[in-house]
Every structure is written in C-alpha cells, then in structure tokens.
C-alpha positions as CSV (number, residue, x, y, z in Angstrom):
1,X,-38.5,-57.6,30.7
2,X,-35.1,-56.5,32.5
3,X,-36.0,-56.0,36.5
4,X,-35.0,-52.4,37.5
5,X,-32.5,-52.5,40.4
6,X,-32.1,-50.6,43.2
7,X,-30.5,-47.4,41.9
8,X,-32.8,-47.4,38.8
9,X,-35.7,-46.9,41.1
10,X,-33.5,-44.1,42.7
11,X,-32.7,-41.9,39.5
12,X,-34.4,-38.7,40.0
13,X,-34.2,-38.3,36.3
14,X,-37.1,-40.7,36.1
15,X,-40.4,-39.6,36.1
16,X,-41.4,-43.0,37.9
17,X,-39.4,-42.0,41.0
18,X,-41.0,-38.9,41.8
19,X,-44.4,-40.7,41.9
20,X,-42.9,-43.4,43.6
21,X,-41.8,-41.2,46.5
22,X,-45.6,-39.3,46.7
23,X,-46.8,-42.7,46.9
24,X,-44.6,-43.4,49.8
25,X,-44.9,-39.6,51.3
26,X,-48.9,-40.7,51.8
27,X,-47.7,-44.0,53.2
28,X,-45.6,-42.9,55.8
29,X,-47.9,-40.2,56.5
30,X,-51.2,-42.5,57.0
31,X,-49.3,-44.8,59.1
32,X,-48.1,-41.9,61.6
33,X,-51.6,-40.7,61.4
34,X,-52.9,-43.9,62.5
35,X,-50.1,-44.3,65.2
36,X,-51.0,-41.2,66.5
37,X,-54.4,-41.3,67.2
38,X,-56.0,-43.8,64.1
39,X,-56.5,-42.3,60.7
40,X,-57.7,-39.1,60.4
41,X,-57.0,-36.4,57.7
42,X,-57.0,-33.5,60.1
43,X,-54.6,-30.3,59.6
44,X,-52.0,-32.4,61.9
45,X,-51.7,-35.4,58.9
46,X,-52.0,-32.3,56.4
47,X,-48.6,-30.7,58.4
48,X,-47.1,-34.2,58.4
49,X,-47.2,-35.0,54.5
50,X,-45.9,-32.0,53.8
51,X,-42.9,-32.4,56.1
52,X,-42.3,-35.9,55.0
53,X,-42.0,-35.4,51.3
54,X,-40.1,-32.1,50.6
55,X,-36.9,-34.7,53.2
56,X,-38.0,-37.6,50.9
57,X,-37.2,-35.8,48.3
58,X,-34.0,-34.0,49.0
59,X,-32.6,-37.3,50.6
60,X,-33.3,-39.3,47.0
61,X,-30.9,-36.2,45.6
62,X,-28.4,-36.1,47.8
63,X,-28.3,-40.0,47.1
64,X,-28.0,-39.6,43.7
65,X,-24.7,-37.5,44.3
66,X,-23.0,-39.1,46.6
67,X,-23.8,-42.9,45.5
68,X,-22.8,-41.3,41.7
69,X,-19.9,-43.5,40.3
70,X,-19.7,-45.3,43.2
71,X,-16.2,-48.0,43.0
72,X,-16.5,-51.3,41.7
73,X,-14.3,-52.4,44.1
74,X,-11.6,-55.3,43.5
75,X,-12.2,-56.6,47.1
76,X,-14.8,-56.4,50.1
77,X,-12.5,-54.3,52.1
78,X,-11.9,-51.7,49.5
79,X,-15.6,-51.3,49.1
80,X,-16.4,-51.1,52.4
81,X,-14.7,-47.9,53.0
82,X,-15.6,-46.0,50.0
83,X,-19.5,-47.0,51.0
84,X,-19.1,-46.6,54.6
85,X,-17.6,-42.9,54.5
86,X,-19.7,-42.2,51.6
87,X,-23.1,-43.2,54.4
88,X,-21.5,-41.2,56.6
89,X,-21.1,-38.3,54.6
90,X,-25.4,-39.0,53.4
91,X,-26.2,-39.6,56.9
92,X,-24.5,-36.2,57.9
93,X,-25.7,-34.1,54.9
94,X,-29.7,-36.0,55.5
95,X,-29.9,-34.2,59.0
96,X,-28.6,-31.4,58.3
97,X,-31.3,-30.7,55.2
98,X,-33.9,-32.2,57.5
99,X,-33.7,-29.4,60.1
100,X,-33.4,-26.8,57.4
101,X,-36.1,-28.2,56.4
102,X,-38.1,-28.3,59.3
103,X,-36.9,-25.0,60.9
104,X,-38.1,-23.4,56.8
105,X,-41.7,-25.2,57.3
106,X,-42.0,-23.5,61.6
107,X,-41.1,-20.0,59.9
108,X,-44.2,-20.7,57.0
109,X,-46.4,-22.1,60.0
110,X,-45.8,-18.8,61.7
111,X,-46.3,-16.3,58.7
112,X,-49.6,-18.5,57.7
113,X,-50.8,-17.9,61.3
114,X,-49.3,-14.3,61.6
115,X,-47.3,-15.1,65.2
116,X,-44.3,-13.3,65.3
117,X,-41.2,-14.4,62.9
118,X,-39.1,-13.7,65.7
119,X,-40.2,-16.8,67.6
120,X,-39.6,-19.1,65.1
121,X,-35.8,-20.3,66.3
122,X,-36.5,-20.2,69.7
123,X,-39.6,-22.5,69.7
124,X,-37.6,-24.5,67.1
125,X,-35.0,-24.9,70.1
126,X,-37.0,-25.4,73.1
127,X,-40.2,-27.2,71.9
128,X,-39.9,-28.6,68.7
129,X,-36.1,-29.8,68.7
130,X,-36.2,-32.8,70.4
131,X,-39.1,-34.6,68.9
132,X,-37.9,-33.9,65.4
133,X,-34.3,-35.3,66.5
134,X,-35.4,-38.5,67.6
135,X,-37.7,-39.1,64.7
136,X,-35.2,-38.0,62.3
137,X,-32.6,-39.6,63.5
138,X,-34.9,-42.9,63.8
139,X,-36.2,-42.6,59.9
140,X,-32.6,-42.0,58.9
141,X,-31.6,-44.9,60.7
142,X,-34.1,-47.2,59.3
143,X,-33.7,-45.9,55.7
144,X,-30.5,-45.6,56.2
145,X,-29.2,-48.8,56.9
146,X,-31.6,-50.6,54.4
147,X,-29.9,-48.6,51.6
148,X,-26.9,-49.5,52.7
149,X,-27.3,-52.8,52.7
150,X,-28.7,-53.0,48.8
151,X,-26.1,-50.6,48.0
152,X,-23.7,-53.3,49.2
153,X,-25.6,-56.2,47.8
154,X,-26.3,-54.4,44.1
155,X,-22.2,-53.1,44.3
156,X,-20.9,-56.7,45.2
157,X,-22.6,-58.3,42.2
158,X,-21.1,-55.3,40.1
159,X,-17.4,-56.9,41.1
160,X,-18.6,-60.4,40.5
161,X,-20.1,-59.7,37.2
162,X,-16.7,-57.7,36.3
163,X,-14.6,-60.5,37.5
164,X,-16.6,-62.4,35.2
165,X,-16.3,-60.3,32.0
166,X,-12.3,-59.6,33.2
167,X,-11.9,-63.2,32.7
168,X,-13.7,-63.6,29.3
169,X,-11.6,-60.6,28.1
170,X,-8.5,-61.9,29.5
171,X,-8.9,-65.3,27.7
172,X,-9.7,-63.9,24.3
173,X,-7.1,-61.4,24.8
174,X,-4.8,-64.2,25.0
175,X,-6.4,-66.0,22.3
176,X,-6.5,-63.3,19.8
177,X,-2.5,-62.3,20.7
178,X,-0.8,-65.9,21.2
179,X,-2.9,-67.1,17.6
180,X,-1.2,-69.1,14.5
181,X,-1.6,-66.1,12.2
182,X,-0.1,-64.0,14.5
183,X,3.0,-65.9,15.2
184,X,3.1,-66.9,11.7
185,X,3.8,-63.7,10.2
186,X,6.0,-62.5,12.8
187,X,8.1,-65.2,12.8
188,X,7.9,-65.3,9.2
189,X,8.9,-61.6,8.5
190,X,11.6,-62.4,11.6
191,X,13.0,-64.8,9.5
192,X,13.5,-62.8,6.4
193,X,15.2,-59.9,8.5
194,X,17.4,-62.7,9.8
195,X,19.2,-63.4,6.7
196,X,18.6,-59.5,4.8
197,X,18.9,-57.5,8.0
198,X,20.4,-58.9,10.7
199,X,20.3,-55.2,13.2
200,X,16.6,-55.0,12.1
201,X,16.0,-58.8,13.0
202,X,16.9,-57.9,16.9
203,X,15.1,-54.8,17.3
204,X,12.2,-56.8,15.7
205,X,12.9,-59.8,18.4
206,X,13.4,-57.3,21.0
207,X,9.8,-55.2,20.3
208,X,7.7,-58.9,19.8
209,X,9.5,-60.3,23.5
210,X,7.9,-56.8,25.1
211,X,4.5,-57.0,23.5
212,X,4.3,-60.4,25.0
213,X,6.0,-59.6,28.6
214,X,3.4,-57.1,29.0
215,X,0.5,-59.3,28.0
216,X,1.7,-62.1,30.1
217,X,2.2,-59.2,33.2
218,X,-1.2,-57.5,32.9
219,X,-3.2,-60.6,32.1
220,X,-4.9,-60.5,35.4
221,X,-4.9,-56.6,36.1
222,X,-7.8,-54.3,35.8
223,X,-6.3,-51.4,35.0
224,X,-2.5,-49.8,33.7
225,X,-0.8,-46.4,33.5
226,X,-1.9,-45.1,30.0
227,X,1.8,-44.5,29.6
228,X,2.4,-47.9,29.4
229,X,-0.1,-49.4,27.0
230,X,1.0,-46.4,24.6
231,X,4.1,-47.4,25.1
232,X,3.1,-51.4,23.8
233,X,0.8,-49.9,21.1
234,X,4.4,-48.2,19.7
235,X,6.0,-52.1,20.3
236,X,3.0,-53.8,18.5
237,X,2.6,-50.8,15.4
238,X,6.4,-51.7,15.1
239,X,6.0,-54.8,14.0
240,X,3.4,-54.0,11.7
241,X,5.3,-51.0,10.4
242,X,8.5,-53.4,9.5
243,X,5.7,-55.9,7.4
244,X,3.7,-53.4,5.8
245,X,5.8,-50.4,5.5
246,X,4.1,-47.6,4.6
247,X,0.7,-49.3,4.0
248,X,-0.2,-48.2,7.7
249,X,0.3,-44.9,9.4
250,X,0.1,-44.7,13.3
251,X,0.5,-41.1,14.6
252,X,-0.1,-40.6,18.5
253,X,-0.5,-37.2,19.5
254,X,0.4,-37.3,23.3
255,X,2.6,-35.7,24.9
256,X,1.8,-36.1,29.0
257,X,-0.4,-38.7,30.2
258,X,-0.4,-37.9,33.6
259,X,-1.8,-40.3,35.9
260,X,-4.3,-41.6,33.8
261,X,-5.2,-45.4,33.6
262,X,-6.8,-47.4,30.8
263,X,-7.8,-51.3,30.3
264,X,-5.0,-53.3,29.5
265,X,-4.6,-54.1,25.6
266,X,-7.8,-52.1,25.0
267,X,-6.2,-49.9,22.4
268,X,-4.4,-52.9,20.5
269,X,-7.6,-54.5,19.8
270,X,-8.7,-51.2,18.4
271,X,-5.7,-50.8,16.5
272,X,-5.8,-54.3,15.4
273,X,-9.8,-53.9,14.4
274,X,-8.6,-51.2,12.6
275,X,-5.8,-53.1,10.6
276,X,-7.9,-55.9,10.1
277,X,-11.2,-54.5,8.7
278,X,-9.6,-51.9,6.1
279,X,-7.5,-52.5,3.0
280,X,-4.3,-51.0,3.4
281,X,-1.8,-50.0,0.0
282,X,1.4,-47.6,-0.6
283,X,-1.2,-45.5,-2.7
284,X,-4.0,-45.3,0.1
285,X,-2.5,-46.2,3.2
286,X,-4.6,-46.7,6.6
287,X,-4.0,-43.5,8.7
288,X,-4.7,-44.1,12.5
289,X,-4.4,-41.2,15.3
290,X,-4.6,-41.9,19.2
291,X,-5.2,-38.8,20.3
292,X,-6.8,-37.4,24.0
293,X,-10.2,-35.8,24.5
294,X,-11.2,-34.2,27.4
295,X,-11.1,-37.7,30.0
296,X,-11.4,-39.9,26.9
297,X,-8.7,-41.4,24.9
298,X,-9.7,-41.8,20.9
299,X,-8.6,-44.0,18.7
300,X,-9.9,-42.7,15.2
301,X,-9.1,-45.2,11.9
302,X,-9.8,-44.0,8.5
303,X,-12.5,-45.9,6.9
304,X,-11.6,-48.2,4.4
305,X,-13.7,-51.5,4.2
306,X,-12.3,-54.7,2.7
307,X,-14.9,-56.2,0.1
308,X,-15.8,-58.8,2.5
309,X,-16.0,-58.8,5.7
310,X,-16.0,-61.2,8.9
311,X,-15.8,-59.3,11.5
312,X,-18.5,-60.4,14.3
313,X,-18.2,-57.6,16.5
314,X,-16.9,-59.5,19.5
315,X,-13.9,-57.8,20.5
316,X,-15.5,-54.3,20.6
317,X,-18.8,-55.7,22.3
318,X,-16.4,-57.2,25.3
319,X,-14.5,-54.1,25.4
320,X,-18.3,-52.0,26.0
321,X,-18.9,-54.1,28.5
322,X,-15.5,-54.0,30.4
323,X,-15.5,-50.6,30.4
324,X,-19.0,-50.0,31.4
325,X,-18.4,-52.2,34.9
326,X,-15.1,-51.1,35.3
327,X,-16.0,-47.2,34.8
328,X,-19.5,-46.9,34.6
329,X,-19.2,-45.1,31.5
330,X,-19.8,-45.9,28.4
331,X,-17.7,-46.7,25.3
332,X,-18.5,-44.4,22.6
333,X,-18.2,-45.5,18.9
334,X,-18.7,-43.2,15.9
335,X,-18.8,-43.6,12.4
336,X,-19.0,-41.9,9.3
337,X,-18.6,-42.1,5.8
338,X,-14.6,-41.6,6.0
339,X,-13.8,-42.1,9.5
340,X,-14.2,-44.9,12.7
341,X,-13.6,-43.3,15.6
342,X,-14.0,-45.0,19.3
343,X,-13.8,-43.5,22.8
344,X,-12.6,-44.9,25.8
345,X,-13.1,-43.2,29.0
346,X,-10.0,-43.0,30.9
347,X,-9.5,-43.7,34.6
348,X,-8.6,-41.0,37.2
C-alpha cells in the first residue's frame, strides 16, 4: 500500500483530513486544558476547542493555496526562495485570519451573554490582545516551521526523483533518435536525392544536421521555448515528408507561442508514435494537427492501426511521468474510434 505523504494528508478535498484535524482540535485542546489547571471539560476547554479548530482549519486552506503547484526546483537555492516567500506570505495571511477569527468568536461571546457589542474591540485591544499574540504567534511558530521543513524534505525528493526520470528520458531520447533504422533511412533517401536531386539532397542534409544540433543542445535541459521544438517538429516532418510524400499530413495551427515552454522532443515522440503505429498510403494518408488548447498543446493523429502491433507503451508512459514532476499536471490521452489525441500542459 502506497504511504500518503505530507500534502496528501493536507488535501482539504479529503474527507480523512477534516477528521484528522478534529482529532487534533481535541488534542491540542486537552493538553491546554491539562496545562492550565489538569483536565477538566469546563465552559473554559468548551471556549478553547472551538477557537482552536475554526484556525486549524482555515490555516490547512490557506496551505492548500499557497503550497499549490509549488516549483520543482532545478537547485536548492531556487527552491529556497520560492518556499521561504511563499512561508512568509502563510505566516502573514495565518495571523491575520487568527485575529479575525478570534476578534469574530469575542463579538459571539458577547451577544451569547448579552454585554454590549460595543465592547467587543476595545476589550479585544486592552485584555485579550496580548495573550492571543503570544500564543498565536508561538503555535504558528511551531507548526510553522515543522511544515516547512517537510515541505522542504517532500520538494527536494520531487527534484531528485525528476533528475532521475530527466535522465531515463534523456537516454532513450537519444536512443530512439541516434537508432540504425533511423539513420538508415535517412541516409538512404539522402543518397537517392544525391544523385536524382542534388538542391533537394542539401536542404535534406541541412534539416537532418538541425534536428540533431537541437537534440545534442537540449539533451540535459528541462524545459525549451515551444517556438523552438515547433520549429524541429517542422525539421523532423521534413524528412519524413521527402520519404513518404503525401502518405503523411502535418498541419500545425499556431500562430503565436508567446512565452510558453514545453519538454524537449516531447512532441517528436508523439509525432513519431503517431507515424509508427498507423498505416500510412496516398489513398488514406495519416493526418496529424498540433494545435493549442487553452494552456495545453495537442497533438491529435488520426487513428489508423497497423495489423500488428509492438508498441509497449514506453515512450508515452515516460513522457506521463516527466510531465507530472516537471509540472504537476497531468498528461492527458484520449481516444476514440477515429482519432488519438494527447495533451501536454504547457509551461508558463
């Protein structure tokens, strides 16, 4: 059974998290009890619960959006300052709903008793203020800096396990690219143009030296402009294009990319899944369309299965996992009877 980690426990979209914050509400409040004066479930423990767990509660939510998509940082330092001014910015917001809090449960405290509403912010000010600072600030400090320190711990294996996958990718990236097949064909369609087509035979030379210049210089990045990987999925098509003619169509609809960034060679290996796994003919050609989606980027294939397959899946199931750590959103992959369609999140 997978162990839940720290931010699982966190989600307030689970049902176990609420419970698991009454549970410590009662806790917390049984211990001050006993502090105070031993255990004793008088109208003073009654008042204390029901301070401590409307604040437990809004600082789980206020965790949840300010800890949301938090960086998978490349480096300690880079992480460092996105956690420590994203604390800060807890820490603040924390006190601030603690004394609205507070002040909210003096002005119920009054209109239970019937004193006069008027009161309320002035004994809030001159009697109540400084006990509820110090304990405040002293909770928050406590909880506080244990968070941080398993938001660290559960964000620095994040980057280890990506520098993990990056390399696994990177390596079959490299495999898949620099294969005998590959070359093979190339070189054997290059040679062909060579003696038919000797102008086509250097634009071909030309397009096959930049597909593997830009392997070779984003081998060990994390992330490129989405310019320029559309830009080597027009190199790679080309290739194809001059082999197979009008077998396979490639139409990207794109006109500003803005300052998106995407994976490196993520949409070649869709585009080569794509070529691969369908039959392809001058009758019924393969159609594929890149196209944008609100803050995705699709790649969508027409559906046309070769008799036999051997495809194991690989490629796309590295890609999932690449762009789950390195966004912490999910690949989505869709398919019907006509169409494969796959969407990749892009990166702000």
């Amino acid at each position: 059974m997978k162990r839940k980690t720290f931010n699982e426990w966190l989600d307030i979209r689970n049902f176990s998290t609420h419970i698991m914050i009454l549970l410590v509400s009662v806790i917390l409040t049984i211990i001050g009890s006993f502090i105070r004066s031993g255990f004793r479930l008088d109208q003073y423990t009654v008042r204390t619960y029901f301070l401590i767990y409307p604040q437990l509660e809004l600082f789980i939510i206020l965790a949840n959006i300010i800890f949301k998509n938090l960086k998978n940082a490349t480096d300690r330092k880079e992480f460092t300052k996105d956690i420590l001014s994203r604390f800060a910015l807890f820490y603040v917001s924390c006190l601030v709903g603690s004394f609205i809090i507070f002040w909210l449960f003096l002005f119920g405290l009054y209109a239970y008793h019937g004193w006069e509403l008027s009161q309320v912010t002035n004994h809030m000010f001159t009697i109540e203020f400084k006990g509820w600072f110090i304990t405040a600030i002293s909770g928050l400090t406590f909880g506080g800096v244990i968070f941080l320190i398993v938001q660290w711990q559960e964000a620095l294996q994040r980057v280890q396990k990506l520098k993990e996958e990056s390399l696994i990718f990177q390596n079959e990236t490299l495999k898949n690219q620099i294969n005998p097949h590959f070359l093979f064909n190339s070189l054997n369609t290059l040679n062909s143009l060579i003696q038919s087509k000797p102008e086509l035979a250097e634009k071909f030379i030309s397009r096959l030296s930049s597909i593997y210049r830009y392997i070779i210089e984003n081998f060990t990045v994390d992330q490129v402009p989405l310019q320029a990987e559309l830009d080597f999925i027009r190199d790679y098509f080309y290739l194809h294009q001059i082999r197979d003619e009008d077998k396979i169509r490639l139409t990207i609809d794109i006109s500003e990319t803005g300052h998106f960034m995407i994976l490196p060679v993520s949409l070649q290996l869709l585009v080569e899944n794509a070529i691969k796994h369908n039959m392809a003919t001058r009758i019924k050609p393969l159609f594929i369309h890149i196209y944008l989606s609100d803050k995705f980027i699709v790649v969508e294939n027409t559906l046309q299965k070769m008799s036999v397959q051997y495809n194991t899946g690989a490629g796309l199931n590295n890609l999932k996992q690449r762009v789950l750590l390195s966004t912490g959103k999910q690949l989505i992959v869709e398919e019907t009877s006509n169409l494969f369609t796959v969407k990749i999140p892009l990166i702000v």
